[in-house]
Backbone bond lengths (Angstrom), bond angles and torsions (degrees), N, CA, C in turn:
res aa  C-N    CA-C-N  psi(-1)  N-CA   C-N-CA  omega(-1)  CA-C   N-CA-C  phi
1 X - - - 1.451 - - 1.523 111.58 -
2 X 1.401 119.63 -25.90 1.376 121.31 176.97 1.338 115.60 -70.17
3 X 1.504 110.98 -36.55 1.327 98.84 173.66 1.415 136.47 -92.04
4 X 1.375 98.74 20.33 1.337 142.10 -154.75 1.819 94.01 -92.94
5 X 1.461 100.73 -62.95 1.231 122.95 161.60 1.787 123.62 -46.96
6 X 1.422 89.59 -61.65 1.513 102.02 -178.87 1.784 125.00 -49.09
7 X 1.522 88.79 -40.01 1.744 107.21 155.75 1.605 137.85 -23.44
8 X 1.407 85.63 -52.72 1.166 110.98 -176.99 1.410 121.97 -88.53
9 X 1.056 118.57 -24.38 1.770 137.49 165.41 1.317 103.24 -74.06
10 X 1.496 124.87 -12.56 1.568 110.37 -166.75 1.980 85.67 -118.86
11 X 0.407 120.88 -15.36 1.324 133.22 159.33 1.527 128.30 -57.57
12 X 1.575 104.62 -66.11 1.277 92.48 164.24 1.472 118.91 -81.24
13 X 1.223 127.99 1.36 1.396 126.71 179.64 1.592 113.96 -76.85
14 X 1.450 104.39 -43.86 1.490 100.58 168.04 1.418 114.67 -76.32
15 X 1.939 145.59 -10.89 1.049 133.87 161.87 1.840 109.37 -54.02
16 X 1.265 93.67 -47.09 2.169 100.20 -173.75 1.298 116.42 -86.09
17 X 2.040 101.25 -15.74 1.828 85.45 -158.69 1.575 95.53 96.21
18 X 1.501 92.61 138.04 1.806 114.67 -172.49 1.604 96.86 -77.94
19 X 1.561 111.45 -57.22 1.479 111.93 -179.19 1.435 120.09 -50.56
20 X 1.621 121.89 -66.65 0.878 115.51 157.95 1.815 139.58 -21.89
21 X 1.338 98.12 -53.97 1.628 112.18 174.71 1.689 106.60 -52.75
22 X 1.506 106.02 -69.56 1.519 93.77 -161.43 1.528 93.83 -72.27
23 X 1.532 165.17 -23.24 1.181 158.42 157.53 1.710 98.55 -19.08
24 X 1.603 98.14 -78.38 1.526 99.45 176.28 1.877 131.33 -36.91
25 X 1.398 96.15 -50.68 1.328 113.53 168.51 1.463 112.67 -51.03
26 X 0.774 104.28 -54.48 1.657 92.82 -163.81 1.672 114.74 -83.31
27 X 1.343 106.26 -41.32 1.682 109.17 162.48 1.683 123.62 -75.61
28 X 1.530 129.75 -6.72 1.469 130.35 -162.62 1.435 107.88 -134.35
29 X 1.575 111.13 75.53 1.774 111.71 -172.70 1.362 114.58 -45.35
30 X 1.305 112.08 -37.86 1.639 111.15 175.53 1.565 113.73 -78.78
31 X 1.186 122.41 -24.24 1.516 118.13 150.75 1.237 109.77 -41.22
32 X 1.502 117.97 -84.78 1.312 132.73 -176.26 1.567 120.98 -35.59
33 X 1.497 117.41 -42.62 1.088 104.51 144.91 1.522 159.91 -82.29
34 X 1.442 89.02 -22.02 1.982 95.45 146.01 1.178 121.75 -40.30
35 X 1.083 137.45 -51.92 1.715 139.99 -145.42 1.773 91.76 -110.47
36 X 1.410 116.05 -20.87 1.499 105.91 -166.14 1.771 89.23 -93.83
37 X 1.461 144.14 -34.15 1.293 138.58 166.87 1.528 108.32 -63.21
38 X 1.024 139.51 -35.24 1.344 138.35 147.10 1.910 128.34 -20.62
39 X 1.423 68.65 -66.85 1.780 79.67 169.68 0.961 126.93 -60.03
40 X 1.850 106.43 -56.39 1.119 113.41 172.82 1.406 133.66 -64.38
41 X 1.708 122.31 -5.32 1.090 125.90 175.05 1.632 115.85 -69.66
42 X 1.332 95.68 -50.46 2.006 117.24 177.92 1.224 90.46 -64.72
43 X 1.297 132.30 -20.75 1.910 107.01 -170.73 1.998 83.91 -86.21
44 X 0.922 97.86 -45.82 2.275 97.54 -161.22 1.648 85.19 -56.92
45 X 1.437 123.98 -36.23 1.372 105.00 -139.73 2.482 88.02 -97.84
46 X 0.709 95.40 -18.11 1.495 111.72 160.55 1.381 104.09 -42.59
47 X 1.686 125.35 -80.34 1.143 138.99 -137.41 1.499 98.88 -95.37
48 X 1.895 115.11 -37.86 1.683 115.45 145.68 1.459 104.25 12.53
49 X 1.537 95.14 -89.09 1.612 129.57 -154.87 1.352 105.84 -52.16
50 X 1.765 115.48 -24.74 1.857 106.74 -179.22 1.279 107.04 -124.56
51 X 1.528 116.08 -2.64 1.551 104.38 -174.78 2.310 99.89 -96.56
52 X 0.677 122.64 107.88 1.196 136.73 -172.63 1.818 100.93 -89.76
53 X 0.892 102.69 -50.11 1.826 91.76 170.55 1.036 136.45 -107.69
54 X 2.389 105.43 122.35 1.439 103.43 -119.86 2.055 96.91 -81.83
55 X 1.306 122.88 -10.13 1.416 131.13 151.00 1.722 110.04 -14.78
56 X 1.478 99.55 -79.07 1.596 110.22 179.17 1.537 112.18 -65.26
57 X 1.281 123.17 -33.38 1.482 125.91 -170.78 1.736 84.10 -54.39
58 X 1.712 102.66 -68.65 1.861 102.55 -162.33 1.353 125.67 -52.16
59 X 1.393 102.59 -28.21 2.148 118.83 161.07 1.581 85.86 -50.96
60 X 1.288 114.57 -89.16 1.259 93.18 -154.83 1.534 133.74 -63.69
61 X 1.417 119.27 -43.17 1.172 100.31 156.10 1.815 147.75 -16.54
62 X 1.739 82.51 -52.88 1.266 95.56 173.97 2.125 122.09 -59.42
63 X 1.196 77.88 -53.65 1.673 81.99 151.97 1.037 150.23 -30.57
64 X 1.742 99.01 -46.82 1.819 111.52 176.67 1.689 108.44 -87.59
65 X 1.418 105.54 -6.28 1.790 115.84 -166.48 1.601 74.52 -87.87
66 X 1.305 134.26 -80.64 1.134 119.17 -177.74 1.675 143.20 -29.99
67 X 1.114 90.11 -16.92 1.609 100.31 169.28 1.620 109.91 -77.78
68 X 1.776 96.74 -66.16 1.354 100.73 176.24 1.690 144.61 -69.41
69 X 1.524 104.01 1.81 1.318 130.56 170.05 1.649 97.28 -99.33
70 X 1.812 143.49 -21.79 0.519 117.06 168.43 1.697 148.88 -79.29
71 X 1.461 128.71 -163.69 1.623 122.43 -162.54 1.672 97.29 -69.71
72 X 1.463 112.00 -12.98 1.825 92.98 -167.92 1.068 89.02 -87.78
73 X 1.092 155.57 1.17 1.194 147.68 156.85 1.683 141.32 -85.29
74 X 1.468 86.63 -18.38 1.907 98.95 162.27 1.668 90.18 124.17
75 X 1.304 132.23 -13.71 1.602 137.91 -143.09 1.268 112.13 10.88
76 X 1.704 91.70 82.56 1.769 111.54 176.21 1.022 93.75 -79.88
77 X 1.711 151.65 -37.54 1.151 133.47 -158.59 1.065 107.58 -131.65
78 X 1.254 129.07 176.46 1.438 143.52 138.59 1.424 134.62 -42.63
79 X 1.270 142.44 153.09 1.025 146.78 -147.81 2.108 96.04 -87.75
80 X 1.639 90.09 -54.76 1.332 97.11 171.68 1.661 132.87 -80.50
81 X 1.631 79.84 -11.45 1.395 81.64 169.61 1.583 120.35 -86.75
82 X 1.329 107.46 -28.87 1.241 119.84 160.44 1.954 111.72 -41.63
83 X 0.829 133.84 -67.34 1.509 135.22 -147.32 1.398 83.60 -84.06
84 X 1.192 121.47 -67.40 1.907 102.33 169.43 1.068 114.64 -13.49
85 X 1.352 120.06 -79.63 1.582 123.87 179.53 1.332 109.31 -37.12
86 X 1.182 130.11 -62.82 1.549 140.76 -172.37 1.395 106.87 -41.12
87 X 1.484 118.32 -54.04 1.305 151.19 -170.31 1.785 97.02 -43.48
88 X 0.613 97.91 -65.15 2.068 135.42 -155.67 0.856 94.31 69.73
């Protein structure tokens, strides 16, 4: 699932350019979180496909909301608002 994620970071890096990308990233929290709910959507929606019991699906989910609600990320969002997002 990480590289599931990782995919997607290399992806949009060659749409903008690597330099460009992390420039954005690191100075544009709402950048940073555009492209990081992105990822994180294809990583939840990845594991969708193998996690069959929806108990463990919401553990994990909840997990990846925690990343992206968390401080390395600027805590643009909420925890719950996070997995919403994740959710679509």
């Amino acid at each position: 699932d990480t590289v599931c994620h990782e995919q997607v970071h290399e992806r949009q890096q060659r749409e903008i350019g690597i330099e460009e990308w992390w420039r954005r990233f690191y100075e544009d929290k709402q950048f940073r979180y555009d492209q990081e709910l992105e990822a994180y959507r294809a990583q939840y929606q990845f594991m969708r496909e193998r996690i069959r019991d929806r108990n463990k699906l919401t553990v994990y989910v909840t997990r990846l909301a925690s990343f992206l609600s968390g401080s390395m990320y600027g805590n643009i969002v909420t925890q719950s608002e996070a997995v919403r997002a994740i959710r679509g």
